[in-house]
C-alpha positions in Angstrom: 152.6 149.4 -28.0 152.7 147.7 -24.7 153.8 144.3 -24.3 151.1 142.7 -22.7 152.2 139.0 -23.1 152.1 138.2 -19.1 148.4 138.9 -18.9 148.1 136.7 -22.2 149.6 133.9 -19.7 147.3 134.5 -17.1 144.4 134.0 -18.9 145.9 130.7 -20.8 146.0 129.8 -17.1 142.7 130.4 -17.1 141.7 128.1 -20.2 144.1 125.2 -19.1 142.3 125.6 -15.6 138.6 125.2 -17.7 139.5 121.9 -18.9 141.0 123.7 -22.5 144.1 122.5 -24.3 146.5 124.5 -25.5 146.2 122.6 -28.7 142.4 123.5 -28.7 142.9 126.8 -28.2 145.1 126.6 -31.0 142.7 124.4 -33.3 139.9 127.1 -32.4 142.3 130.6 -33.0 144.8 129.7 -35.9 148.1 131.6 -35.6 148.2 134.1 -38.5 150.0 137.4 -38.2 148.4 139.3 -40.9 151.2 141.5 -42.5 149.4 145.3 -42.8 151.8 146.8 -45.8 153.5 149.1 -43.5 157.1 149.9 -43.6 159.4 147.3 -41.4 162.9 147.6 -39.9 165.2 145.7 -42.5 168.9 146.1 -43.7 171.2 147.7 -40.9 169.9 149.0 -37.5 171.4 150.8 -35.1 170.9 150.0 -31.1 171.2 153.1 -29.1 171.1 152.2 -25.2 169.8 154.2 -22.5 170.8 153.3 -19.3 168.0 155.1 -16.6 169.4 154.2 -12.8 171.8 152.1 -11.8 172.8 149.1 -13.4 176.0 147.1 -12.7 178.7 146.6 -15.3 178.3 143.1 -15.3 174.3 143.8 -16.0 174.9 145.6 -18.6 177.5 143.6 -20.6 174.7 140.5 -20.4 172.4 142.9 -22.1 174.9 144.4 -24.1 176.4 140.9 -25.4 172.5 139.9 -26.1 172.4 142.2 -28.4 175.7 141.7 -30.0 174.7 138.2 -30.4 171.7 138.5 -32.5 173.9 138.6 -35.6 177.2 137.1 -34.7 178.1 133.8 -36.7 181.0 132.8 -33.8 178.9 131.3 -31.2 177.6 127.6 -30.4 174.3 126.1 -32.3 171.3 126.7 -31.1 172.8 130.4 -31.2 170.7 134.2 -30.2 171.6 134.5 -34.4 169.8 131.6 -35.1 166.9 132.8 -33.2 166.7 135.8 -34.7 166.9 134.6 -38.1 163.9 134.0 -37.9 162.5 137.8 -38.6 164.6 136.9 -42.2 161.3 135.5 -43.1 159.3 138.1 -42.6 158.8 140.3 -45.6 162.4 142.6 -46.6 164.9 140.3 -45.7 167.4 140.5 -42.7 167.6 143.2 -39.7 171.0 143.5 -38.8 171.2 145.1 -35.2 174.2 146.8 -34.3 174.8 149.0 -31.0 175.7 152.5 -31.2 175.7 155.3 -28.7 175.2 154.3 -24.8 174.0 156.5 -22.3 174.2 156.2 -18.5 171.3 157.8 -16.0 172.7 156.9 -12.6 171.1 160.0 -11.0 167.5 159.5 -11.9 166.9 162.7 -13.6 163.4 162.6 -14.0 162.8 160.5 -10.5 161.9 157.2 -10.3 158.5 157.0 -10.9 158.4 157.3 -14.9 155.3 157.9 -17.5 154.9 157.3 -20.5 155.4 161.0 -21.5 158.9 160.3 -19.6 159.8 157.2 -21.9 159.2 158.8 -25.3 161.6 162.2 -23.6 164.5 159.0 -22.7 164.3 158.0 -26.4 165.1 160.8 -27.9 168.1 161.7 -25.6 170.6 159.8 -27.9 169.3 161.3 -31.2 169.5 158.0 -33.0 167.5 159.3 -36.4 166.0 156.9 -39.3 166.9 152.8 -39.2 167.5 153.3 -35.4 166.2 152.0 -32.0 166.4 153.4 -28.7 166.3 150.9 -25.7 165.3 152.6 -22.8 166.0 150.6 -19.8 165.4 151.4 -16.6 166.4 150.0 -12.8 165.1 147.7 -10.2 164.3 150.4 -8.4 162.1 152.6 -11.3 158.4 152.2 -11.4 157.2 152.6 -14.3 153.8 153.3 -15.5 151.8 149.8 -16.2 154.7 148.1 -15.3 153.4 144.7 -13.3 150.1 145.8 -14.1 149.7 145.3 -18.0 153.0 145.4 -19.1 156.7 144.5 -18.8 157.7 146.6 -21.7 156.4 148.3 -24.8 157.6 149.2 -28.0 157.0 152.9 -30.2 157.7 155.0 -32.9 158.7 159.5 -32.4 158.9 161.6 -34.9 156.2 163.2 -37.2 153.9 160.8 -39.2 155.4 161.1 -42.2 158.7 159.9 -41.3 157.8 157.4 -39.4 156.0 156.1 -42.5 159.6 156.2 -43.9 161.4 153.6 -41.2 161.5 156.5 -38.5 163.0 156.3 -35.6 161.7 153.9 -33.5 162.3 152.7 -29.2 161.6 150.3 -26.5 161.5 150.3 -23.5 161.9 147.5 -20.7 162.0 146.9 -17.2 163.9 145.2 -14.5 161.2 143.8 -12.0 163.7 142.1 -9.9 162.1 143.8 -6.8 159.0 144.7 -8.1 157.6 142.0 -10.1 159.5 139.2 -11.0 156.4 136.7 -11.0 154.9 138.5 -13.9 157.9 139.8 -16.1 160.8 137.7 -14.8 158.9 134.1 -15.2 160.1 131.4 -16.2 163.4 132.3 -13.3 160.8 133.2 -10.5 157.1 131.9 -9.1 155.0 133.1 -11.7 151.8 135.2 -9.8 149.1 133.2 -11.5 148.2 129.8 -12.7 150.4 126.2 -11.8 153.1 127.3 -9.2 155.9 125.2 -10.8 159.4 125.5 -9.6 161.3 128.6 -11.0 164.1 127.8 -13.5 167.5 128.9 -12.6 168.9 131.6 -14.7 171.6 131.4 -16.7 173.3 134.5 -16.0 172.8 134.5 -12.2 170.3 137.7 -11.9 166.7 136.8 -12.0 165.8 140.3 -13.3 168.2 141.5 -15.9 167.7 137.3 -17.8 163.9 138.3 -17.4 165.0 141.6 -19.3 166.6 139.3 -21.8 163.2 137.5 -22.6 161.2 141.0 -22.4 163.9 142.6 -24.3 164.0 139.9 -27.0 160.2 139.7 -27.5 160.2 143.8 -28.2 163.3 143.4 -30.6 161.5 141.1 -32.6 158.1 143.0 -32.3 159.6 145.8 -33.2 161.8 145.0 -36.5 158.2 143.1 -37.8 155.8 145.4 -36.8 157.3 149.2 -35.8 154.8 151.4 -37.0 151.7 149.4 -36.2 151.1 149.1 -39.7 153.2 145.0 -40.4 152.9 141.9 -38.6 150.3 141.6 -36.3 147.3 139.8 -35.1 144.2 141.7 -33.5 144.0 145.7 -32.8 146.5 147.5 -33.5 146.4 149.4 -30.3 147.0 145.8 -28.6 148.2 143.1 -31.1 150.0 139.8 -30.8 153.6 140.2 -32.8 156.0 137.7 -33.8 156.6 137.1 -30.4 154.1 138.1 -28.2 151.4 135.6 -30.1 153.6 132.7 -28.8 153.5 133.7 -25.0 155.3 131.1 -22.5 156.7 128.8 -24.9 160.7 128.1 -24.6 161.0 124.8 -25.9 159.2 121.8 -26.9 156.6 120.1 -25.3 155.8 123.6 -23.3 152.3 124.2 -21.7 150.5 126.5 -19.5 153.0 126.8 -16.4 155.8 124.8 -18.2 158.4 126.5 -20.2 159.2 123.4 -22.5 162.6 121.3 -22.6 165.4 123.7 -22.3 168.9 123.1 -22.1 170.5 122.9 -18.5 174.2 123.8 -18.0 175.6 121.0 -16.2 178.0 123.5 -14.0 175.4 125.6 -12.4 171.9 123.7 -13.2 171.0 126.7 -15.2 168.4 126.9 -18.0 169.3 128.3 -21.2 168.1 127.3 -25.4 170.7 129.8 -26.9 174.1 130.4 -26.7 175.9 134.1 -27.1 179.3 135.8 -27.2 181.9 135.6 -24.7 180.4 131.9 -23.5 176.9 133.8 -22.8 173.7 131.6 -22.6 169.8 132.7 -22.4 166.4 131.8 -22.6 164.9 133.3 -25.6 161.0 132.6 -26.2 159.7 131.4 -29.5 158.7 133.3 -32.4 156.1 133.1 -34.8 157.3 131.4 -37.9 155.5 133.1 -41.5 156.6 130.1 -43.3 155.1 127.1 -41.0 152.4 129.3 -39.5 154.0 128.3 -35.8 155.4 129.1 -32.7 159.1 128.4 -33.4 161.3 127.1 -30.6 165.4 126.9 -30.6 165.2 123.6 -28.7 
């Protein structure tokens, strides 16, 4: 399923610039992920990483520590664990993530201009098998199809139907648009393309598109632990639905409307922006997710 939460922004741009609130828009659309009574990703997962082009050490242990995060107990309040505790309310209990195999594509095997076709071939490279995910991630310097067009990332399920009806194996797949994008994947750290031209917020680890991967990255995780074989938590078609954190597009903190991220946390030292904190002294921007139990948009801050 591609993630399609960039052109949901644009056209909340569009509302806000017709006079509509985003409170009205919410009064007149109620937030309600309908579960589907399919199978979700609960109990413990494993995170198999596939590294297509070149990404720097550093770049990949702020992606690698994100993930880390989502279930560690040892770092500051409001924590990545205490944003992704909220999937615990979604129906089967917790989704522990844990990262397995990593696999490093330096030499562009397939070239640098990627299909879909080319995606689903990357996520099966690792073999993860059932309760697994494969993150494909490709380069600055990979164009991808419907990427900056549609779609920052997307999220799937391989195998034959009847095992992924049994918690298959399941992947994503995001982006960096550092080069190529970064006002419609990397926003809130760059001009977005569309709507109020705010000033950017300054990322918190220093690289405008690997922290945009973190938000794009974080919205599929999410998605795909709730909704993985199109058959849980979604709102609309199942070919293009709002999940748990797709449906709360642009929202970081508080107070947050079209154009404006919300009250975030700033790090004193380098003016950064951040609402969670990680391992190792790590700090992100995470966007909300729906809450089942209030029925909301949930923000850290």
């Amino acid at each position: 399923m591609a993630y399609n939460y960039r052109f949901a922004i644009f056209l909340t741009f569009l509302f806000a610039a017709a006079g509509l609130s985003a409170a009205a828009l919410v009064k007149e659309q109620p937030l309600v992920l309908k579960y589907h009574n399919g199978a979700l990703l609960k109990g413990n997962i494993t995170v198999n990483l596939v590294w297509y082009g070149k990404f720097t050490p550093i770049q990949r242990s702020v992606i690698v520590d994100f993930i880390r995060s989502l279930n560690s107990k040892d770092a500051t309040v409001p924590s990545v664990a205490s944003w992704w505790k909220t999937t615990e309310k979604y129906k089967g209990g917790s989704s522990t993530l844990v990262v397995g195999k990593q696999l490093l594509l330096e030499n562009y095997p397939l070239g640098k201009s990627l299909k879909n076709p080319h995606l689903r071939a990357l996520s099966t490279k690792l073999n993860g098998g059932l309760r697994s995910i494969t993150v494909v991630l490709t380069a600055k310097d990979v164009n991808v199809e419907g990427l900056c067009m549609n779609r920052c990332g997307s999220h799937g399920s391989s195998g034959s139907k009847s095992r992924r009806a049994a918690n298959g194996a399941a992947y994503v797949w995001v982006g960096n648009s550092e080069t190529l994008c970064p006002g419609y994947c990397a926003w809130p750290f760059h001009q977005p393309i569309y709507g109020p031209q705010t000033p950017p917020l300054v990322s918190p680890n220093g690289d405008v598109g690997v922290d945009g991967m973190i938000i794009n990255l974080a919205t599929l995780l999410a998605n795909t632990v709730t909704n993985p074989f199109k058959n849980g938590y979604y709102q609309g078609p199942p070919t293009a639905p709002l999940e748990a954190v797709s449906a709360c597009t642009g929202i970081f903190g508080s107070g947050s409307y079209p154009g404006y991220a919300g009250q975030v946390l700033v790090d004193k030292t380098t003016g950064s922006s951040f609402n969670a904190h990680g391992l190792a002294g790590r700090k992100y921007l995470l966007p909300a997710m729906w809450d089942p139990q209030t029925s909301t948009c949930r923000t850290l801050v």
